[in-house]
N, C-alpha and C positions, 0 to 999 in steps of 0.2 A: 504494500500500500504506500502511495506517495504522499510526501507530506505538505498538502495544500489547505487552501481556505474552503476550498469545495467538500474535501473529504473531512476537515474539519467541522462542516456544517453538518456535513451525514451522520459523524459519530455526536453531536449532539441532541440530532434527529432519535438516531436508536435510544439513548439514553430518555429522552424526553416520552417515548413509547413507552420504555419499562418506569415510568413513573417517576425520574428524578429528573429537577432543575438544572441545570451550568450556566454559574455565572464566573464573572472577570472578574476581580475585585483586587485592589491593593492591600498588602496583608504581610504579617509576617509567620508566615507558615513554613518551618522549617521542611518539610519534603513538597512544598511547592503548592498544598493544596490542602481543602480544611472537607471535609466531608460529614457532612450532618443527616443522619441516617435517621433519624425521626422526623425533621423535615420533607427529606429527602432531594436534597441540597448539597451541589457538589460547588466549592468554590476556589479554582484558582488562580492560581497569584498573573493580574493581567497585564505584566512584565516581560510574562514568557514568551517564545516564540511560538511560531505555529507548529514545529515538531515538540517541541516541548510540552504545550498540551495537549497534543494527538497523543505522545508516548503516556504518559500521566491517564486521560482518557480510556486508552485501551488498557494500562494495566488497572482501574481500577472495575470496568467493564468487566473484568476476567473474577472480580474479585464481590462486585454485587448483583452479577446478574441471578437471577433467581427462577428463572425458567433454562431448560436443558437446551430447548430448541427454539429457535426464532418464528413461531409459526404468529406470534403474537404483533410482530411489524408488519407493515404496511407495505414497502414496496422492497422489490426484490431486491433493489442495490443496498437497502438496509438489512434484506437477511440473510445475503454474501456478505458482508463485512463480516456481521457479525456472527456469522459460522467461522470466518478466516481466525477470527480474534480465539473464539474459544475455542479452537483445535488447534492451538498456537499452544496452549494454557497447561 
């Protein structure tokens, strides 16, 4: 996967599917990103680059997705990613 603002937008998309927010935020969050999981509220540091929050993105993808299979997204380019991501995992 390359790291753009396009595929940026995507893994926001999936994320926003399984029921959590991404936002930007100015912070000091030592590994880059603050995650509020009763919210469901993922916020990082909006400093980074665009690889920087794709990598951060999919490893925490790998880490709250809560459904095995993608059958829960919407369009196909979000449930290739996100098969890519958790067969990576």
């Amino acid at each position: 996967m390359r790291y753009t603002k396009a595929n940026l937008s995507t893994l926001e998309e999936v994320f926003a599917e399984i029921g959590y927010m991404v936002r930007y935020e100015q912070g000091n969050f030592k590994s880059g990103y603050c995650l509020l999981k009763h919210q469901n509220l993922i916020v990082v540091n909006k400093f980074f680059t665009t690889e920087d929050r794709m990598n951060i993105l999919i490893d925490l993808l790998g880490k709250i997705a809560q459904v095995e299979d993608s059958t829960k997204l919407k369009s196909e380019e979000q449930q290739e990613i996100f098969r890519k991501i958790m067969h990576k995992k």
